[in-house]
VOGU-3710 file (C-alpha; in Angstrom, 3 decimals, decimal comma):
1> xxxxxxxxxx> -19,519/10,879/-13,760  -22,888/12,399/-14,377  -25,673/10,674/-15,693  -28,724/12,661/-15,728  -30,026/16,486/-14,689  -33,423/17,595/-14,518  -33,401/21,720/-13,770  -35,953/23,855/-12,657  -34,684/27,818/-11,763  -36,035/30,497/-10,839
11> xxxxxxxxxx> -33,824/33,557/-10,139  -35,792/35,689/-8,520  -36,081/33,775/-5,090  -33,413/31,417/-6,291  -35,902/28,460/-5,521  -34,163/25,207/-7,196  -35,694/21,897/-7,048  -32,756/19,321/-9,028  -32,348/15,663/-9,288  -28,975/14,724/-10,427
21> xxxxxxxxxx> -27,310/10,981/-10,506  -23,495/9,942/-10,413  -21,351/7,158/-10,357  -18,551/6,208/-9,003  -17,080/2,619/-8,922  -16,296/0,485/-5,557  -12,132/0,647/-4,371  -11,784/4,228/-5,396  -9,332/6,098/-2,560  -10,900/8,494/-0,066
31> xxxxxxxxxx> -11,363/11,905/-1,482  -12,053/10,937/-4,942  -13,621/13,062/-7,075  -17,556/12,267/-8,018  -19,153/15,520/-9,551  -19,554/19,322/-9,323  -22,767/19,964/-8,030  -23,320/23,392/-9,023  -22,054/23,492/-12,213  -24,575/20,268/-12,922
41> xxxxxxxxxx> -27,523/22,542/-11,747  -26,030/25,387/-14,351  -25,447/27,114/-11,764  -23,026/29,792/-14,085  -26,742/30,636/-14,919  -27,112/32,851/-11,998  -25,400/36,553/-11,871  -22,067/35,956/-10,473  -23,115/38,450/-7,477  -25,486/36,032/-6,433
51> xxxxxxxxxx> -23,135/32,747/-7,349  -20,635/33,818/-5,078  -23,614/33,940/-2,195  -24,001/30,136/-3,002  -22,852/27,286/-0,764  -23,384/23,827/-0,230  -23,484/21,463/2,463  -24,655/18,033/3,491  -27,591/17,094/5,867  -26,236/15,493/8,678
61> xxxxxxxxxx> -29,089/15,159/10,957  -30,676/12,009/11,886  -28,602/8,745/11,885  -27,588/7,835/8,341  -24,507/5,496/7,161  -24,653/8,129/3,933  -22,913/10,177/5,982  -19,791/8,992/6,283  -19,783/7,458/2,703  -19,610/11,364/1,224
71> xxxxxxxxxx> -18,051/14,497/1,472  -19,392/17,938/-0,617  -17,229/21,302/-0,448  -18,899/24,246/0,018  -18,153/24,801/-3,696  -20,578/22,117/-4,580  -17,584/19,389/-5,079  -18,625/16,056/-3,853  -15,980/13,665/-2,906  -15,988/10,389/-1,410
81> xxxxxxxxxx> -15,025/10,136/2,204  -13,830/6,545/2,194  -12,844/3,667/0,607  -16,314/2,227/-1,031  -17,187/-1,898/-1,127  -20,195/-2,504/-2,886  -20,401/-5,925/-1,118  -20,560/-4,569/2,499  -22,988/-1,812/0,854  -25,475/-3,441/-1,016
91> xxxxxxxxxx> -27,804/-6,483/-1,586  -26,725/-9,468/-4,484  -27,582/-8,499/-7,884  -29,288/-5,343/-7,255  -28,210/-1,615/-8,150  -25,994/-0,639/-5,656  -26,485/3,173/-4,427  -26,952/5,648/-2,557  -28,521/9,119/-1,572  -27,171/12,382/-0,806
101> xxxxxxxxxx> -29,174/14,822/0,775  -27,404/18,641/-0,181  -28,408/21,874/1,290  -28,420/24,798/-0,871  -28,107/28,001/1,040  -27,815/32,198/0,186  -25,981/33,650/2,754  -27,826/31,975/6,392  -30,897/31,559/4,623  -31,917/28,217/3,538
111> xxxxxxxxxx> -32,788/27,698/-0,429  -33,631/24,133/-1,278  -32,469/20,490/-0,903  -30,973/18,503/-3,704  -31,337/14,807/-3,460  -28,386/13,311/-4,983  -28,017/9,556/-6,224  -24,369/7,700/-5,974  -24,418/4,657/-7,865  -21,830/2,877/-6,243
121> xxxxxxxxxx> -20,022/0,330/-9,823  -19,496/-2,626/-8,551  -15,765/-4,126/-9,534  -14,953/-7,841/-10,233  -12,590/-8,172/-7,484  -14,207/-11,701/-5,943  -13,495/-14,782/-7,426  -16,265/-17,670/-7,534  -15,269/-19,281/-4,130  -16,404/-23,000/-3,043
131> xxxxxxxxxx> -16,998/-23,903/0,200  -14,284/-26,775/0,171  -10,901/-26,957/-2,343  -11,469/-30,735/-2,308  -14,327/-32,984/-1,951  -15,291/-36,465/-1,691  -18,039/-38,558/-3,820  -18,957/-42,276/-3,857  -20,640/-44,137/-6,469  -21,082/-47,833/-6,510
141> xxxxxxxxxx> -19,950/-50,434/-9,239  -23,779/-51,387/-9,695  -24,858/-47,987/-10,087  -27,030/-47,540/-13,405  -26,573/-44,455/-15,905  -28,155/-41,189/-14,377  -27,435/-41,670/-11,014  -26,473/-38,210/-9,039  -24,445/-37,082/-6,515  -24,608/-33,619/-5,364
151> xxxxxxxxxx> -21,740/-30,907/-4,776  -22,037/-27,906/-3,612  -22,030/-24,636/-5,990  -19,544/-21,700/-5,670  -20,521/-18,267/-4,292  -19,170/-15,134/-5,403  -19,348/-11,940/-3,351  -19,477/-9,113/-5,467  -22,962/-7,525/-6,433  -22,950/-6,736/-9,644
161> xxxxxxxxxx> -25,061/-8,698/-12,178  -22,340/-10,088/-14,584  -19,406/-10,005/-11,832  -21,312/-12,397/-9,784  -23,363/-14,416/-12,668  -20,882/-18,128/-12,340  -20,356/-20,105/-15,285  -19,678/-24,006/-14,322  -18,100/-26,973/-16,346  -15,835/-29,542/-16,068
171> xxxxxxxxxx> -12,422/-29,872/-17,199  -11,855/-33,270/-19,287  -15,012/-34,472/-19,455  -13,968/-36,368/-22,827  -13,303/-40,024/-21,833  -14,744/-39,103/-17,966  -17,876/-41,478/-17,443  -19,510/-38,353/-15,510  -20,859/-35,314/-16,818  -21,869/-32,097/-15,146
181> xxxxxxxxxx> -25,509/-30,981/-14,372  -25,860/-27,654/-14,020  -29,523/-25,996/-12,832  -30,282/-22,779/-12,517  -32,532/-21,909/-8,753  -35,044/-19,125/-8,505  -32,022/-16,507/-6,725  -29,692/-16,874/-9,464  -27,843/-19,894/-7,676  -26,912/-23,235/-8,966
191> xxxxxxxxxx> -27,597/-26,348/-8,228  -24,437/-28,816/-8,940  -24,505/-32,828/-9,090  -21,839/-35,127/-10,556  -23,781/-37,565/-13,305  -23,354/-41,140/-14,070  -23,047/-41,216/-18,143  -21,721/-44,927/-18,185  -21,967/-48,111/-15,943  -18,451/-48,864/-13,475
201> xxxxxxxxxx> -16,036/-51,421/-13,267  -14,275/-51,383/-9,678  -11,754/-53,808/-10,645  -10,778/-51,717/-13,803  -10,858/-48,452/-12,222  -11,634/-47,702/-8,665  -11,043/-44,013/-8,616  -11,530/-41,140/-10,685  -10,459/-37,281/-9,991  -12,666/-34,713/-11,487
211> xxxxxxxxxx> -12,047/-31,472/-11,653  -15,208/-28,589/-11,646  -14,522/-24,859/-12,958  -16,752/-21,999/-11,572  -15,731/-18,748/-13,581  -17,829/-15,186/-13,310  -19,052/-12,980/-16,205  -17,099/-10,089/-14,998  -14,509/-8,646/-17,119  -11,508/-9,511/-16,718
221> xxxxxxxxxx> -13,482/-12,798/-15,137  -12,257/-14,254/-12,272  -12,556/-18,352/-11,562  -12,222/-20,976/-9,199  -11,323/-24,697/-9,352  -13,337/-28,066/-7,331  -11,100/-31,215/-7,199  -14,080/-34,009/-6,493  -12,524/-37,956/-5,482  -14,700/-40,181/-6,737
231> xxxxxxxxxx> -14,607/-43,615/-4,814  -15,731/-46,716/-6,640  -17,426/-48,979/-3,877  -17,055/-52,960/-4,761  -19,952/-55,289/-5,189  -19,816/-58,719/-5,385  -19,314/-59,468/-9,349  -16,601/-61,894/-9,506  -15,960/-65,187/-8,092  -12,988/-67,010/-6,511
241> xxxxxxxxxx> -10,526/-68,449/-8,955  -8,117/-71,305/-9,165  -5,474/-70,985/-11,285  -6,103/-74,431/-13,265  -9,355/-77,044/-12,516  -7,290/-80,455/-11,063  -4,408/-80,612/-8,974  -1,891/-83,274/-8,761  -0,759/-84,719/-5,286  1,219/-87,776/-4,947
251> xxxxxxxxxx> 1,962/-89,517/-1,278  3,775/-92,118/-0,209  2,874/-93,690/3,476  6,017/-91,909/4,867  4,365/-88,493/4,667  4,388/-86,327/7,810  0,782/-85,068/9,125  2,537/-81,930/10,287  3,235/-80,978/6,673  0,583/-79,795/4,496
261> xxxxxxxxxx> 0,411/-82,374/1,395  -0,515/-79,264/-1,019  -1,982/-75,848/-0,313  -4,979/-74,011/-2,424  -5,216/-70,797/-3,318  -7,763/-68,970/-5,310  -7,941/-65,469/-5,929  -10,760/-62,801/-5,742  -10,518/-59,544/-8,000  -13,275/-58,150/-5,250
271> xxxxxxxxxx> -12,285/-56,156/-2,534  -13,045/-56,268/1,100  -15,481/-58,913/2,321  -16,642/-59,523/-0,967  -12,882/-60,746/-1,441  -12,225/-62,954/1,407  -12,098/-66,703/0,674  -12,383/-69,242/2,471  -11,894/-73,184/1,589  -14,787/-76,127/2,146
281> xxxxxxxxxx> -14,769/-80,199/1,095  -17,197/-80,256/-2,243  -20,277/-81,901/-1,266  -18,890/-84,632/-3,940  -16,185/-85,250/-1,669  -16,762/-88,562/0,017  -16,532/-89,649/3,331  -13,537/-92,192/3,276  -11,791/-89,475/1,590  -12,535/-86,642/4,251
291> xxxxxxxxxx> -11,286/-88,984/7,073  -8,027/-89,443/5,744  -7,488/-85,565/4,710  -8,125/-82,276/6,590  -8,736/-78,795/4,619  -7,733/-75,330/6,583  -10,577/-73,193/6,081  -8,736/-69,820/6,208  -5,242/-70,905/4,419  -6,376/-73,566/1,958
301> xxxxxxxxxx> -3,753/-76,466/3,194  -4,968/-79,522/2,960  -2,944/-82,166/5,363  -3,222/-85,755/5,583  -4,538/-87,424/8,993  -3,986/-90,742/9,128  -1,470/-93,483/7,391  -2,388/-95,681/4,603  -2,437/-98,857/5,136  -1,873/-101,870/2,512
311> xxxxxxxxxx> -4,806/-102,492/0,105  -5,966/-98,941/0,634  -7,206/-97,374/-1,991  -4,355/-95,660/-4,642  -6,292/-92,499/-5,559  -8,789/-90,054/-3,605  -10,599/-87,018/-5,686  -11,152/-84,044/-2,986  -13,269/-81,528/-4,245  -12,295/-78,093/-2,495
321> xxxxxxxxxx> -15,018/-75,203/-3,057  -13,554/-71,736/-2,816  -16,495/-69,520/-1,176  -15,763/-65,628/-0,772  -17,741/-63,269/1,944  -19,943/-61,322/0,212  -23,958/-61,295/0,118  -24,815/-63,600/-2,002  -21,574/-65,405/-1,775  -20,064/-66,768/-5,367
331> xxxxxxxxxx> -17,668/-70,030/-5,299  -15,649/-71,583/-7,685  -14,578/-75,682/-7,356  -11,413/-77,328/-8,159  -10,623/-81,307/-8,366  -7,474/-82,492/-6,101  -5,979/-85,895/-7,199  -3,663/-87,652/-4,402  -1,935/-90,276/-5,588  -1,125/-92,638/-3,110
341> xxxxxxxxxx> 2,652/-93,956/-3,961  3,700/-97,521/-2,506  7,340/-98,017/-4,152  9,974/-96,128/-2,577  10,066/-91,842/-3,465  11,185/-89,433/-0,837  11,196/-85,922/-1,949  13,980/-83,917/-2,189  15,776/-81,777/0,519  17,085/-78,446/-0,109
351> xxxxxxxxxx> 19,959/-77,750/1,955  21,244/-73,196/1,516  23,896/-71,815/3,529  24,310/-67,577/2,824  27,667/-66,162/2,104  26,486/-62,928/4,310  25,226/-62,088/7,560  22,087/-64,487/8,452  19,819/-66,318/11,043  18,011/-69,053/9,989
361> xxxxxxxxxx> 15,490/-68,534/6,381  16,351/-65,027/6,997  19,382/-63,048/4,997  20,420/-59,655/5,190  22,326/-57,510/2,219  22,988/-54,245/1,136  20,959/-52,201/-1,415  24,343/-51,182/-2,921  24,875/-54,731/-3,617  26,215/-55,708/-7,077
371> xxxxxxxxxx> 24,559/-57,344/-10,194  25,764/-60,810/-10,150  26,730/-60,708/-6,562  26,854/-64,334/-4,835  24,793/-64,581/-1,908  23,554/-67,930/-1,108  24,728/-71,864/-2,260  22,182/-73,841/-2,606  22,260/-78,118/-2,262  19,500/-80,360/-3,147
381> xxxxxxxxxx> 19,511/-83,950/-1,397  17,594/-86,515/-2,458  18,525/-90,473/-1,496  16,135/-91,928/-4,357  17,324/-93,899/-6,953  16,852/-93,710/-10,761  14,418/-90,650/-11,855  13,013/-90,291/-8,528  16,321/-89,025/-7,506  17,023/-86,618/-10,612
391> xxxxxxxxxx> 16,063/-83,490/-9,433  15,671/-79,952/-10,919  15,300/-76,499/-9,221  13,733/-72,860/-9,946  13,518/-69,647/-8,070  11,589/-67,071/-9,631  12,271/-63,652/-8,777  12,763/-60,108/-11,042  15,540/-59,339/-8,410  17,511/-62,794/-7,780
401> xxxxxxxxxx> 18,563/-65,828/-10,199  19,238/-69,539/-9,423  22,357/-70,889/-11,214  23,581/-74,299/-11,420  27,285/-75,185/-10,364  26,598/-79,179/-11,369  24,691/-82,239/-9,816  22,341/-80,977/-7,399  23,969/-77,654/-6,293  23,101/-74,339/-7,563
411> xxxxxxxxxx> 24,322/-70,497/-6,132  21,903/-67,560/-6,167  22,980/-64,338/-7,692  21,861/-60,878/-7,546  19,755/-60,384/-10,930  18,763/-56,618/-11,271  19,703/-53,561/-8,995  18,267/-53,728/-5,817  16,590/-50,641/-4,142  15,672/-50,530/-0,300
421> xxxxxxxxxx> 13,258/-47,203/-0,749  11,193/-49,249/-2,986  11,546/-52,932/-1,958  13,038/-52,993/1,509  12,315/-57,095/2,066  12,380/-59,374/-0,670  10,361/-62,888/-0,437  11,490/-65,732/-2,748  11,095/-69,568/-2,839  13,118/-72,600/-4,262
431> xxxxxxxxxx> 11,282/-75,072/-5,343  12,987/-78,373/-6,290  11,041/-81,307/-8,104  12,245/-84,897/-8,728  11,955/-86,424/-12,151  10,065/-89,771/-10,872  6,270/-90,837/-11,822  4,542/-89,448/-9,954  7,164/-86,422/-9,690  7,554/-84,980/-6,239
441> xxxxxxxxxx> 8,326/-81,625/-5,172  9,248/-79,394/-2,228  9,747/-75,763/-1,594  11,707/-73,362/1,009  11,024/-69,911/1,745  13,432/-67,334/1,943  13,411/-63,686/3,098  16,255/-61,366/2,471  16,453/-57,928/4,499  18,062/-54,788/2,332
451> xxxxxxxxxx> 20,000/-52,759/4,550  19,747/-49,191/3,695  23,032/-46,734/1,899  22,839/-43,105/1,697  21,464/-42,843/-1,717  18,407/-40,710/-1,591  19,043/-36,750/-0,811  17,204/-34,826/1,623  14,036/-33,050/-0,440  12,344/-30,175/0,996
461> xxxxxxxxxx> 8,257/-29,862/1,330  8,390/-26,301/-1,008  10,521/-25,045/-3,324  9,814/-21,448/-1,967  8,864/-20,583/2,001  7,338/-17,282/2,645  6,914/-16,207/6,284  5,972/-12,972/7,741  7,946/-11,207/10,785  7,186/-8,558/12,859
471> xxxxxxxxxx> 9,672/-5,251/13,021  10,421/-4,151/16,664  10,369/-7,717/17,520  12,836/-8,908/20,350  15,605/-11,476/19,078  14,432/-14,953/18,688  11,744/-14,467/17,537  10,110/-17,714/15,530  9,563/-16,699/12,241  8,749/-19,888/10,236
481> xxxxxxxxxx> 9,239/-23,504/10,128  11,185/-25,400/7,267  10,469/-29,222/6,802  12,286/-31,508/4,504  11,962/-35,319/4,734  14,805/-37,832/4,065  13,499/-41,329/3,007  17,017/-43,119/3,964  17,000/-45,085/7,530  19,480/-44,905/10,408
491> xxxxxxxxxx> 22,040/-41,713/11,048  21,281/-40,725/7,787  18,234/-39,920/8,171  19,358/-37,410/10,320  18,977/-33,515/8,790  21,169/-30,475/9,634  19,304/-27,253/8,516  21,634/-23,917/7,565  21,055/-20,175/5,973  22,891/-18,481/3,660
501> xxxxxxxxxx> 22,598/-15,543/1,163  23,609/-15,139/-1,953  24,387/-11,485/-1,384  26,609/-12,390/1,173  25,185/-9,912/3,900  24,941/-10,913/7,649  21,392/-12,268/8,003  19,264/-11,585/10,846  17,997/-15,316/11,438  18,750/-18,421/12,783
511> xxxxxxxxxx> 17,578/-21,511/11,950  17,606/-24,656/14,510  18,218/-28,734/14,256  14,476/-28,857/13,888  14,006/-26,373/10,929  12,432/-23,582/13,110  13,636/-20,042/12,001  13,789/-17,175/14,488  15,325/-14,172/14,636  18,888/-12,724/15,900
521> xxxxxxxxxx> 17,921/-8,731/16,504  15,153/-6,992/16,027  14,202/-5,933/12,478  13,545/-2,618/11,336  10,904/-2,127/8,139  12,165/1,071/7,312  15,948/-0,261/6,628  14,616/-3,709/4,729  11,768/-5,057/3,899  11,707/-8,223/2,539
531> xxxxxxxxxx> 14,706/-10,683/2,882  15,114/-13,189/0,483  17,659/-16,142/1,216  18,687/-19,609/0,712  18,139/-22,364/3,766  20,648/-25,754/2,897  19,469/-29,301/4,559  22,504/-31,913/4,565  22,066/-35,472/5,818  24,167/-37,197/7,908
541> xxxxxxxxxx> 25,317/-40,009/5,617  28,900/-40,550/4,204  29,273/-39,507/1,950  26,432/-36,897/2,911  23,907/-35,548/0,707  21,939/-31,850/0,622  19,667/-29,921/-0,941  18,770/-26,315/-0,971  15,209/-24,269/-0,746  14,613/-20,393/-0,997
551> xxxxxxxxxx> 13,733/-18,559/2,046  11,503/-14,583/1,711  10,539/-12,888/4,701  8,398/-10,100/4,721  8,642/-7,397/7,403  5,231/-6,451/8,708  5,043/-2,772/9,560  4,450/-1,095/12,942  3,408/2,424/13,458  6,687/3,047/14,713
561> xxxxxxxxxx> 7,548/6,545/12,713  6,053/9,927/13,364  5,311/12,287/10,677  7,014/14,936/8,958  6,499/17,966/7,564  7,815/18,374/3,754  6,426/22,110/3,648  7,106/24,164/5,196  10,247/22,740/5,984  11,403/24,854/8,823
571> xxxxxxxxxx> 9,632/25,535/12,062  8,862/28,245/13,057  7,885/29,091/9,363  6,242/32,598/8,492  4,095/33,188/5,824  2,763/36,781/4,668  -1,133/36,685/2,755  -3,251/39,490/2,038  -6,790/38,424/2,646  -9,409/39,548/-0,085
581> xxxxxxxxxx> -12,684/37,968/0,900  -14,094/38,043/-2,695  -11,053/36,002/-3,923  -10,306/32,347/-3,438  -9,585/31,928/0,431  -6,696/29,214/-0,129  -3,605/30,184/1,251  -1,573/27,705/0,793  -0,947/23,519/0,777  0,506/22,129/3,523
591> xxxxxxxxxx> 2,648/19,002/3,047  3,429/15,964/5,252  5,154/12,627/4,771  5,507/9,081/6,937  8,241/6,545/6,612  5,385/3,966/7,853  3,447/1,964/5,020  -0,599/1,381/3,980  -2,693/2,521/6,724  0,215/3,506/9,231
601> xxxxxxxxxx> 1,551/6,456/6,268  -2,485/7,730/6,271  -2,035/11,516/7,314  -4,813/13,903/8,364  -4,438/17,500/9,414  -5,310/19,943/12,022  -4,691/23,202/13,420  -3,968/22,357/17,404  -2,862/26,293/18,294  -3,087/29,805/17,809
611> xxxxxxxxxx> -6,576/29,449/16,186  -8,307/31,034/18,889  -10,474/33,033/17,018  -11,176/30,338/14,049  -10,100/32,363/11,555  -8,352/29,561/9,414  -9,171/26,462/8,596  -7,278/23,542/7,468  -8,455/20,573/4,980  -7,750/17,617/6,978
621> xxxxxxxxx> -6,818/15,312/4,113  -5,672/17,563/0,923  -3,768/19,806/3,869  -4,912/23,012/2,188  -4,766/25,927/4,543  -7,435/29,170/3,554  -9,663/31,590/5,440  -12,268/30,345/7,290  -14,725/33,819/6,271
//
């Protein structure tokens, strides 16, 4: 494309002094077509005597990348003579061009030289790239409104002025408590940072993903996406908790001092440090009391020490502070009542014998167990008379149920469907409490282990793998590696991997135990090139489950072909011209193909024989064979 001529001619030396100015834009192919030179400079002007006397050519002396960017005919036809990238060419957000230096010349006598200008259009074919896909960000629960944390901006790669101006914002910011600050720097850069709009609450939300969109100005415009973690760090906001202010204890002086008489437990909605707790004596606690009772710092159990006596006293108050590990540290107090009973009140024994498979507290089912299943019997012994030996029992569990059978015995039953992938132990506790004044309690723990079942099908990483393989390869070659994941235990979790097409053609792959694909013979580009199949994974279960993925393979090509000519077709091939040397000096187009692909199928030309006296010349990429004189 021409922009601009200026002309000054003067026939009768045929002294020309011409600036002219194209443009061509950035990923044309080599030999494109930029201008005609003479016809810019008018040169039909001239008598065609003298036209014909005419030819162009480019400086080439000195060392000058220009030179290789450009081709001109001797017509006054300039081409390019490669591929053009503005962005290995040029500076950011400038013009991008560059000069031609032409020689005019009448006959072997030199005329004049025409500086020509190449504005090299730069194309939108970068995307706004950041340094990192994902990134990481903390803020802290105390942090007040304003606070900024920086990110880093995008770059984009192409030259041109709108194709590399970046646009930033961030997707749902509506209900986010961060915005996006966006500032401008002196070379057309950004500077990003994350902003605090609100204040944080860890324990309501201690995460947030964010998502940050850098799109260019170039048409169509390209854009890039930023996924930013933020982290929520915990600061010491909330105290320990009891879940009521007095506890109830009652003793009698048959108690055992291996057995805790009650155990605390508070609860902390801070994390870390700031969350551990860990149980004192009250400073109202008194002395008589804390020599009869001892309080486990780290657990909360409080266990008795010594035996009453007769005439002791009937009732202690302990006052247990709950202290957590952060800086300051917060507390919360609670009041424990013991009573101390003197009539007779033992409390009650719970006795359970399991129906399956078990050793000791510990029980062991199947996930594929039944709703309503019977699993365990359940008696409750207690020798007490009156109330004290009326006793009543509860398990509380979303998976299990405790069901009486009559006085004192009970059977647990399988509540809700039970899933090993999900829950693969399940803890649960009976707890049994007497009817007496004061009542008395006890508990049992329980754990049950779920024993896995084929239920959960092999699932593959991708939906779609895409590998690339090499033709001329030997066999066994590794092409690829397919993973799939089973979350079922034992032999099922063992995989068996297998191919298959849908075309039913012999494929040339394997595929091992492991999920590693090779080939079987070499492959040949020319014959296929790209495979698509289907790879099946099967589990060893019973009965056992699969699931299938999609497999393409994409031959890679190798300079494996020669060329060929299309015309002439024969060899030896005659041709019969009469030369006129003030005609066109084209004789004819040669014409040559390659079964190769991209750069291996690039053909140049050249006469290699029978040239001797250079009287013919060939172009080496158009293939056009003429005169050389």
């Amino acid at each position: 494309m021409k922009i601009h001529t200026y002309i000054f001619l003067f026939l009768p030396n045929l002294s020309l002094c011409i600036d002219i100015t194209y443009q061509v834009e950035e990923g044309q192919r080599p030999d494109t077509y930029i201008g005609n030179i003479a016809a810019d400079i008018q040169l039909e002007n001239i008598p065609l005597k003298d036209r014909a006397l005419i030819w162009f050519s480019q400086l080439k002396e000195g060392i000058n990348n220009t030179l290789w960017l450009f081709n001109v005919s001797r017509t006054g036809k300039l081409y390019t003579a490669q591929q053009l990238d503005t962005e290995a060419l040029c500076k950011y957000n400038t013009e991008c061009f560059r000069t031609v230096d032409i020689a005019v010349q009448n006959k072997e006598s030199f005329v004049k030289i025409l500086e020509i200008k190449v504005i090299l259009k730069d194309v939108n074919d970068h995307r706004p790239e950041f340094p990192e896909d994902h990134v990481k960000i903390e803020f802290s629960e105390d942090d007040r409104k304003g606070v900024r944390r920086s990110i880093a901006n995008a770059i984009d790669k192409d030259v041109g002025i709108q194709n590399s101006q970046i646009v930033y914002w961030m997707k749902n910011e509506h209900g986010q408590p961060f915005s996006l600050s966006v500032s401008k720097k002196i070379d057309g850069t950004a500077t990003l940072g994350i902003i605090l709009e609100q204040r944080l609450d860890r324990e309501m939300e201690d995460e947030y993903n964010i998502q940050i969109v850098a799109k260019d100005q170039g048409f169509p415009p390209k854009q890039s996406i930023l996924n930013v973690h933020v982290s929520i760090t915990d600061v010491n906001d909330n105290p320990p908790r009891f879940a009521k202010n007095v506890y109830n204890v009652s003793l009698n002086n048959g108690f055992r001092k291996n057995k805790p008489i009650t155990t605390l437990s508070a609860t902390d909605l801070d994390s870390g440090e700031n969350g551990k707790i860990s149980y004192y004596f009250g400073s109202k606690t008194s002395n008589n009391a804390k020599s009869y009772f001892k309080l486990v710092k780290e657990t909360g159990e409080i266990f008795l020490i010594q035996k009453y006596f007769s005439g002791s006293k009937k009732i202690h108050k302990l006052f247990i502070e709950a202290v957590d590990g952060g800086i300051p540290p917060l507390s919360s107090t609670v009041m424990v009542l013991v009573n101390i009973i003197n009539q007779q009140n033992n409390i009650p024994k719970i006795e359970v014998k399991f129906v399956s498979q078990s050793s000791g507290n510990k029980l062991t089912i199947s996930e594929g167990i039944k709703v309503g299943s019977f699993i365990a019997f359940v008696k409750i012994i207690d020798d007490d008379i009156g109330q004290n030996g009326e006793v009543d029992c509860f398990l509380q569990h979303d998976k299990l149920q405790l069901q009486s059978l009559g006085k004192m015995k009970y059977k647990v039953i399988v509540k809700s469907e039970i899933d090993r992938e999900t829950e693969s132990h399940i803890e649960f506790d009976i707890t049994c409490k007497d009817r007496g004044s004061p009542s008395l309690q006890t508990q049992s723990q329980f754990s049950i282990e779920v024993v896995d079942i084929n239920d959960v099908r092999p699932m593959f990483t991708k939906d779609t793998f895409k590998f690339l393989a090499y033709e001329n390869e030997k066999s066994n070659f590794l092409v690829g590696f397919i993973n799939a994941t089973d979350p079922d235990l034992g032999p099922e979790n063992k995989l068996y991997y297998s191919l298959y097409s849908k075309d039913q053609y012999v494929l040339p792959f394997e595929i091992s135990d492991f999920g590693f694909i090779s080939t079987t013979q070499s492959l040949d580009r020319e014959q296929q090139e790209i495979y698509k199949f289907q790879v099946s994974v099967k589990d060893s279960g019973i009965p056992p489950l699969n699931n299938t993925a999609s497999v393409i393979v994409e031959v890679m090509d190798e300079n494996d072909n020669v060329p060929y000519f299309t015309f002439p077709s024969v060899n030896p091939f005659s041709l019969d011209v009469h030369y006129h040397p003030q005609i066109n000096k084209d004789i004819t187009v040669l014409r040559a193909s390659d079964r190769d692909s991209h750069v291996n199928a690039f053909l140049t030309y050249e006469i290699v024989k029978g040239n001797d006296k250079q009287l013919f010349n060939v172009n080496p990429h158009s293939g056009v064979l003429s005169f050389s004189r």
